[in-house]
C-alpha positions as CSV (number, residue, x, y, z in Angstrom):
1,X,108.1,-155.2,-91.5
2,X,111.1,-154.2,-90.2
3,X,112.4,-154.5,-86.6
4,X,113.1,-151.3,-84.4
5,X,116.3,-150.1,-84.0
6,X,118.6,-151.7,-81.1
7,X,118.2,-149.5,-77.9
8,X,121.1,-147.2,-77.4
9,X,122.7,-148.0,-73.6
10,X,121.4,-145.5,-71.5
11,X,123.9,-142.6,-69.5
12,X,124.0,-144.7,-66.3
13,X,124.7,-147.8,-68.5
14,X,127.4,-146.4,-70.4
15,X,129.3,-144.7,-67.2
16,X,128.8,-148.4,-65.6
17,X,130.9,-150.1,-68.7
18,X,133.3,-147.4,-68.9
19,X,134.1,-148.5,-65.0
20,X,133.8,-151.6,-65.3
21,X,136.5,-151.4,-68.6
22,X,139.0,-149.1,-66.8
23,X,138.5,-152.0,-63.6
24,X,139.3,-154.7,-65.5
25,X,142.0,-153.8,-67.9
26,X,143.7,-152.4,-64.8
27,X,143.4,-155.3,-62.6
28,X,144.4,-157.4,-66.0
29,X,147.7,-155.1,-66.7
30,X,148.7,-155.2,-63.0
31,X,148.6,-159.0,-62.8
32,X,150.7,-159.4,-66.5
33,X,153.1,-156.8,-65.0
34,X,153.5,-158.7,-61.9
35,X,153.9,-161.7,-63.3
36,X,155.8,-161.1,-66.7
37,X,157.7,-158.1,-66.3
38,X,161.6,-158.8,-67.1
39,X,162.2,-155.4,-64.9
40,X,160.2,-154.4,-62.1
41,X,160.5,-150.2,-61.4
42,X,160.2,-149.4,-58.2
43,X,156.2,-148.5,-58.5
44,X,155.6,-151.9,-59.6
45,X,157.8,-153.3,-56.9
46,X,154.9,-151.1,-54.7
47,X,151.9,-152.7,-55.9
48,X,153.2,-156.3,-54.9
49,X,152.9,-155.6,-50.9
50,X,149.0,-153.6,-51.5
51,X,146.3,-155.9,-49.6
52,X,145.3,-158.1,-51.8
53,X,141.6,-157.1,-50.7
54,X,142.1,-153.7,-51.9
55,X,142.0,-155.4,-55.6
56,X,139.5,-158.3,-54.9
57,X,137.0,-155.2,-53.4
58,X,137.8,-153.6,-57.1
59,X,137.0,-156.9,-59.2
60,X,133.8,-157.1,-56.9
61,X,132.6,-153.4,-57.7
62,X,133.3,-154.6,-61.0
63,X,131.0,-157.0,-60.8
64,X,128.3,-155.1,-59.1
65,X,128.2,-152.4,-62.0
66,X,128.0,-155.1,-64.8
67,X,124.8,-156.2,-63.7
68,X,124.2,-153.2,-65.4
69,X,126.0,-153.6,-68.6
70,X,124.7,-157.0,-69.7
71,X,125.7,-160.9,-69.8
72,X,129.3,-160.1,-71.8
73,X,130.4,-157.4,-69.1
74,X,128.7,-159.9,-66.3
75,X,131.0,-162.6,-67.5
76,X,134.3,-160.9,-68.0
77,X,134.1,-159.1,-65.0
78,X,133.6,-162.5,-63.1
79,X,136.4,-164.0,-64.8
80,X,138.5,-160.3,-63.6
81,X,137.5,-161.6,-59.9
82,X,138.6,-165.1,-60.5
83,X,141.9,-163.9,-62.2
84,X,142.7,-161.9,-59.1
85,X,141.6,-164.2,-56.9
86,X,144.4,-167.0,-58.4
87,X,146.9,-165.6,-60.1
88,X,147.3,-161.9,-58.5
89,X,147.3,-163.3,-54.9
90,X,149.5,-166.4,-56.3
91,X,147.2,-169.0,-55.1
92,X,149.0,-172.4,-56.1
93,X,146.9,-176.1,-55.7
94,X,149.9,-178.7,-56.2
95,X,148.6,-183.0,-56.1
96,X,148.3,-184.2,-52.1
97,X,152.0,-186.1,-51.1
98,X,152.0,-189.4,-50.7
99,X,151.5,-190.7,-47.6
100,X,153.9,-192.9,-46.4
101,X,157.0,-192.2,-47.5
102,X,159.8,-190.4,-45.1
103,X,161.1,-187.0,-45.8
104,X,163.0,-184.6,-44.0
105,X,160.8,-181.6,-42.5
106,X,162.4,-178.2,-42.7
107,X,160.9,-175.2,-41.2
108,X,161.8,-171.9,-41.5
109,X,160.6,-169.4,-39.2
110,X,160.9,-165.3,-37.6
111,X,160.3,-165.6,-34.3
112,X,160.6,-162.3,-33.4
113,X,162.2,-163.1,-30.3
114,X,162.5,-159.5,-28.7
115,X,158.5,-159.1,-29.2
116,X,158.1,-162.3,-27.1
117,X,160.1,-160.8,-24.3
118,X,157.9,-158.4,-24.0
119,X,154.8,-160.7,-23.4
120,X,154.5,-163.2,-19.9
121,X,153.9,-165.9,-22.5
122,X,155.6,-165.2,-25.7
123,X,158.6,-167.6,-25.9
124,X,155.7,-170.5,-24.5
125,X,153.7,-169.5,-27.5
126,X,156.7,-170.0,-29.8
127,X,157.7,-173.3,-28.4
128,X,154.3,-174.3,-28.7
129,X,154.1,-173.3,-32.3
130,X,157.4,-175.0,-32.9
131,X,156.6,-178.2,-31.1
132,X,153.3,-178.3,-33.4
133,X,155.0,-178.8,-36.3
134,X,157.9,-180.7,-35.3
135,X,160.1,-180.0,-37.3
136,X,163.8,-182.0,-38.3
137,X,165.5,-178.4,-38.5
138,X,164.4,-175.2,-37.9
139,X,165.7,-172.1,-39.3
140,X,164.8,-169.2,-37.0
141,X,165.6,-165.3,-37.8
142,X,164.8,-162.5,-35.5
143,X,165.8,-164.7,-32.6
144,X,168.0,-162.0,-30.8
145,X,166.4,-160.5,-27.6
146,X,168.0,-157.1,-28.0
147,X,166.9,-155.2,-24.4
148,X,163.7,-157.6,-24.0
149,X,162.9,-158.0,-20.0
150,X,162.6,-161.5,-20.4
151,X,165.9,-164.1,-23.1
152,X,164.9,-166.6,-25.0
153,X,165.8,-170.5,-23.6
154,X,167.3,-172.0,-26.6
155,X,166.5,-175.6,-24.9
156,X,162.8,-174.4,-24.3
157,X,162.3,-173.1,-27.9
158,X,163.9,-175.4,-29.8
159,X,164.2,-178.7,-27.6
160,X,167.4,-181.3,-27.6
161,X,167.8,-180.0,-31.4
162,X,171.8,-178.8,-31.5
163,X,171.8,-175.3,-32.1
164,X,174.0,-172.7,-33.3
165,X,173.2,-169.1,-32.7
166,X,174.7,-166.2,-34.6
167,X,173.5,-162.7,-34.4
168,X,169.4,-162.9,-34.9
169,X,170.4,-166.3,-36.5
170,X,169.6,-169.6,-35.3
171,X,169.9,-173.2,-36.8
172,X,168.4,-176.2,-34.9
173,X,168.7,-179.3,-36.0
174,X,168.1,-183.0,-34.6
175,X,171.3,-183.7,-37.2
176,X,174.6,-182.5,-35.8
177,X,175.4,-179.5,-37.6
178,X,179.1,-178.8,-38.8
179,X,181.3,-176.4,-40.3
180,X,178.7,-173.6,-39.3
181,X,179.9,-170.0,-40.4
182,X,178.4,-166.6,-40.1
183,X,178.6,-164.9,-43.6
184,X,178.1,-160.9,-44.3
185,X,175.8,-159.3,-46.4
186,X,177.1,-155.9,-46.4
187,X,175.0,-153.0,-48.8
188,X,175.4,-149.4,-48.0
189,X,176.9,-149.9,-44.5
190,X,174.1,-152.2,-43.4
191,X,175.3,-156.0,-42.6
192,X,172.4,-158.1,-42.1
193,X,174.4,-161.3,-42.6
194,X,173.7,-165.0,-43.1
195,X,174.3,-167.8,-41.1
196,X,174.9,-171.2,-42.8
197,X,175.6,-174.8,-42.0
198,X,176.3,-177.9,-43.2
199,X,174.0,-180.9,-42.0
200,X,174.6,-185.0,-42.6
201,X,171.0,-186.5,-43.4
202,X,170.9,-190.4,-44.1
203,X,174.6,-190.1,-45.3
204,X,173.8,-186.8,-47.6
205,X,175.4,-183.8,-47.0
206,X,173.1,-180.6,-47.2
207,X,173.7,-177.3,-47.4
208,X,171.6,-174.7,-44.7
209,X,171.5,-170.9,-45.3
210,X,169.0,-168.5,-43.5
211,X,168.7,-165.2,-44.3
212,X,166.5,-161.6,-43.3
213,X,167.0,-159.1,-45.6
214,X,165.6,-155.5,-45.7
215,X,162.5,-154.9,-44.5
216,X,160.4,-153.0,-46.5
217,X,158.6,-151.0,-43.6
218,X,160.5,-147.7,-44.0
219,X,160.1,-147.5,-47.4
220,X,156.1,-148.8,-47.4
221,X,155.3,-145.9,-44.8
222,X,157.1,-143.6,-46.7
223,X,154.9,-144.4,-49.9
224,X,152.0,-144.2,-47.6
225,X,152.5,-141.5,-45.4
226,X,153.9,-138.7,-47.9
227,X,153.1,-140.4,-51.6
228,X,155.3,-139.1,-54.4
229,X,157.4,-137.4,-51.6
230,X,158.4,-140.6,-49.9
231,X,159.3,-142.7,-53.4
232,X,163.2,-141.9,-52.9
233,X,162.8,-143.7,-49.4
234,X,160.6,-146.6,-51.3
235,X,163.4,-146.9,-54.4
236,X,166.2,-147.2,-52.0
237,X,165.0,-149.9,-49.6
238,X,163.3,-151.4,-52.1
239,X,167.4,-151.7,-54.5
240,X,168.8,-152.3,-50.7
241,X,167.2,-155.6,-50.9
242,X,167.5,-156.6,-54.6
243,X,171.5,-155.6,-53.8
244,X,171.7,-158.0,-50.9
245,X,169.6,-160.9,-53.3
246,X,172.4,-160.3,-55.9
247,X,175.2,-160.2,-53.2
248,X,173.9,-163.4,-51.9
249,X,173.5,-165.0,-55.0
250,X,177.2,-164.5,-56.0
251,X,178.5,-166.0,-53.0
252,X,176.5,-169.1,-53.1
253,X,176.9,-169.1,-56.6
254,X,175.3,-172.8,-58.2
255,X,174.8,-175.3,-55.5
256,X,177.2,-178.3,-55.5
257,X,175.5,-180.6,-53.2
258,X,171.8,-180.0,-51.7
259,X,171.3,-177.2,-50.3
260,X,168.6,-175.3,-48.3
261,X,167.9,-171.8,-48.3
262,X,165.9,-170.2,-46.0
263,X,164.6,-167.1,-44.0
264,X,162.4,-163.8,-44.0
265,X,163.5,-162.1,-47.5
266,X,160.6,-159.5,-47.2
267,X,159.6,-159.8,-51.0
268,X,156.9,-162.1,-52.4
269,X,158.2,-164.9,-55.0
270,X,157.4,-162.7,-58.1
271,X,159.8,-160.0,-56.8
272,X,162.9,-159.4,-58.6
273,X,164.5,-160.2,-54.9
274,X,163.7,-163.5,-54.7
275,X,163.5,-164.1,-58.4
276,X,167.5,-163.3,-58.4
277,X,167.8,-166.1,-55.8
278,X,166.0,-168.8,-58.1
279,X,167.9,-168.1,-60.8
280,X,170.9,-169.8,-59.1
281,X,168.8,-172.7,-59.4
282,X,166.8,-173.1,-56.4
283,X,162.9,-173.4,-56.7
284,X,160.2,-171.8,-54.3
285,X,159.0,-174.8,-52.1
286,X,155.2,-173.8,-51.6
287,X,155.0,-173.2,-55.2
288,X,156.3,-176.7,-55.8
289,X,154.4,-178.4,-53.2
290,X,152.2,-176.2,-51.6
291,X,148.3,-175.4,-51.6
292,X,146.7,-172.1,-51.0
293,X,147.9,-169.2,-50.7
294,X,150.5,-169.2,-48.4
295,X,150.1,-165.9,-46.7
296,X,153.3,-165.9,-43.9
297,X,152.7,-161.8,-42.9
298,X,149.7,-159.0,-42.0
299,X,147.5,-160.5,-39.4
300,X,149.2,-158.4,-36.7
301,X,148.6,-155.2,-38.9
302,X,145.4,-153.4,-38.8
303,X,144.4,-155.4,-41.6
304,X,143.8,-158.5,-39.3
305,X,144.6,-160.8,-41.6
306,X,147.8,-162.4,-43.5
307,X,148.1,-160.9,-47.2
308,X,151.6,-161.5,-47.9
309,X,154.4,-164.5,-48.7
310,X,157.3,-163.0,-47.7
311,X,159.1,-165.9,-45.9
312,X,160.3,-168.8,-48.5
313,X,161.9,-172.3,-48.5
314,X,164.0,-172.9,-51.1
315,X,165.7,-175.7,-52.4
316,X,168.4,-176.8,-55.3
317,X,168.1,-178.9,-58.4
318,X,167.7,-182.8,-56.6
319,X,166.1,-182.3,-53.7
320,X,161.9,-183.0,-53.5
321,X,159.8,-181.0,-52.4
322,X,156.8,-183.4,-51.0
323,X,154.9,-180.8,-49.3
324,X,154.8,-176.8,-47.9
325,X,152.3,-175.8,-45.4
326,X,152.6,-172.2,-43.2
327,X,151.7,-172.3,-39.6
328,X,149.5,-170.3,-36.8
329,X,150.3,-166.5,-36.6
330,X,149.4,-166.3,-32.5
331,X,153.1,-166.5,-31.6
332,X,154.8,-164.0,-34.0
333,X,154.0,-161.0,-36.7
334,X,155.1,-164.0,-39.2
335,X,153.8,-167.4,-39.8
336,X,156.5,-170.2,-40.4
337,X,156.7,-171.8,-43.2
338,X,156.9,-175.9,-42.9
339,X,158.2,-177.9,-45.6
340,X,158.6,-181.6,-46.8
341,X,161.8,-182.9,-48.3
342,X,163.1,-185.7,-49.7
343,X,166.6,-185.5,-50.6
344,X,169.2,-187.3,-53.4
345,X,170.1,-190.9,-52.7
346,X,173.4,-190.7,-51.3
């Protein structure tokens, strides 16, 4: 006696695994791209700032239709949603520190000081944030109050650190600070500059660099607004801050003694941007030592919530990274980003 046939899929079946196919090699393609690509055109460069919910909503309707499609679709679209849920959205889980053990504790943060003059209690919400964390040295962009009502009080924001202020630039430190420079960043007319420092810890001279580059807003509402039409605006903001990357890189050049570099560089780690800035040698702290995601942008957009790492700590060949944590995102569009270091003996 012979068995019957298997049953052909039936239309609503077979439309469901085409979807669920198209979902998943998509979502799969995206995240290699992201992650591999030695080049990254301008329409890939696109893709990195998209909510991340936009793509964990597609591996879930994924999931939905495979119920469909049977145990094989049910699983591999599962593993889709787990795939984007680490390694598209760069979720890292590094070992706890160890407790115990002294380490420097950097923090790097846009403060966005002319918003804050525009509320009663903006800068108090900053110093608050600020004085949670308590950090050694705190590297503070945006800090320029432009034609706010009310100036930020350096003493009030940042405490008895010593300060130096250049531009929207501002190092604090409880270290004195020395041989503190402004340095230019110049790309198509448009100097957004640098401000470093030199800082004595425990008898070990470290570098300090903080940096905003480019934002990408022009260029994103552009894309959004007028598609195709607004990809010219999207290509060149997007080279505007790859050029100041490379233009930063070659003046650093490879670090001869620790050094810190820090700021709002407007591109996630995977970026070309800030992949030109580790190939100096520096390393990504909340990669190194951090847990989660790391999200330091979005939850004043519409979305509500943080979807980006845009904000970075990064540190040369010697120094230790011990831990990497981002902050509250009440007193700024940005979270700061807090990191634990433990430098070279002297």
């Amino acid at each position: 006696m012979t068995s019957p046939p298997p049953r052909r899929p039936g239309p609503v079946a077979r439309l469901s695994r085409a979807a669920v196919a198209l979902v998943i090699a998509g979502l799969v393609a995206l995240t290699l791209a992201q992650r591999l690509s030695p080049v990254s055109p301008w329409w890939l460069e696109l893709t990195r700032y998209a909510p991340y919910p936009l793509w964990l909503a597609l591996a879930g309707v994924a999931v939905l239709l495979s119920l469909a499609c049977g145990r094989r679709w049910i699983l591999a679209s599962l593993g889709t949603l787990v795939l984007v849920a680490t390694l598209t959205m760069g979720w890292v889980w590094n070992p706890a520190p160890a407790a115990g053990v002294p380490a420097l504790r950097v923090m790097t943060y846009n403060i966005k000081a002319y918003r804050a003059g525009l509320q009663p209690e903006g800068f108090g919400r900053l110093a608050a944030e600020i004085a949670r964390h308590d950090p050694d040295i705190v590297l503070a962009q945006d800090a320029h109050p432009l034609a706010a009502p009310r100036v930020a009080d350096d003493a009030a924001l940042f405490g008895a650190r010593e300060r130096h202020r250049v531009g929207q630039y501002v190092i604090a430190s409880r270290y004195p600070l020395r041989d503190c420079r402004a340095g230019r960043l110049e790309v198509r007319g448009d100097d957004v500059g640098t401000l470093q420092c030199t800082v004595r810890v425990d008898g070990v001279d470290v570098d300090l660099v903080t940096v905003h580059f480019d934002s990408p807003r022009s260029g994103l509402n552009a894309a959004r607004r007028e598609g195709l039409d607004g990809a010219d605006e999207w290509r060149r903001n997007y080279q505007d801050r790859l050029d100041q990357a490379r233009l930063l890189a070659r003046q650093l050049g490879p670090a001869q003694r620790p050094r810190i570099v820090a700021g709002d560089l407007n591109a996630p780690e995977a970026s070309p941007v800030v992949q030109t800035l580790l190939a100096t040698g520096l390393r990504d702290a909340h990669s190194a030592a951090g847990r989660g995601y790391g999200f330091t942008y979005g939850q004043a957009l519409r979305i509500g919530r943080s979807f980006l790492r845009i904000d970075h700590i990064l540190v040369s060949e010697g120094i230790e990274v011990a831990a990497c944590t981002v902050g509250g995102g009440e007193a700024s569009e940005h979270r700061p980003v807090i990191a634990e270091l433990r430098l070279p003996r002297p």
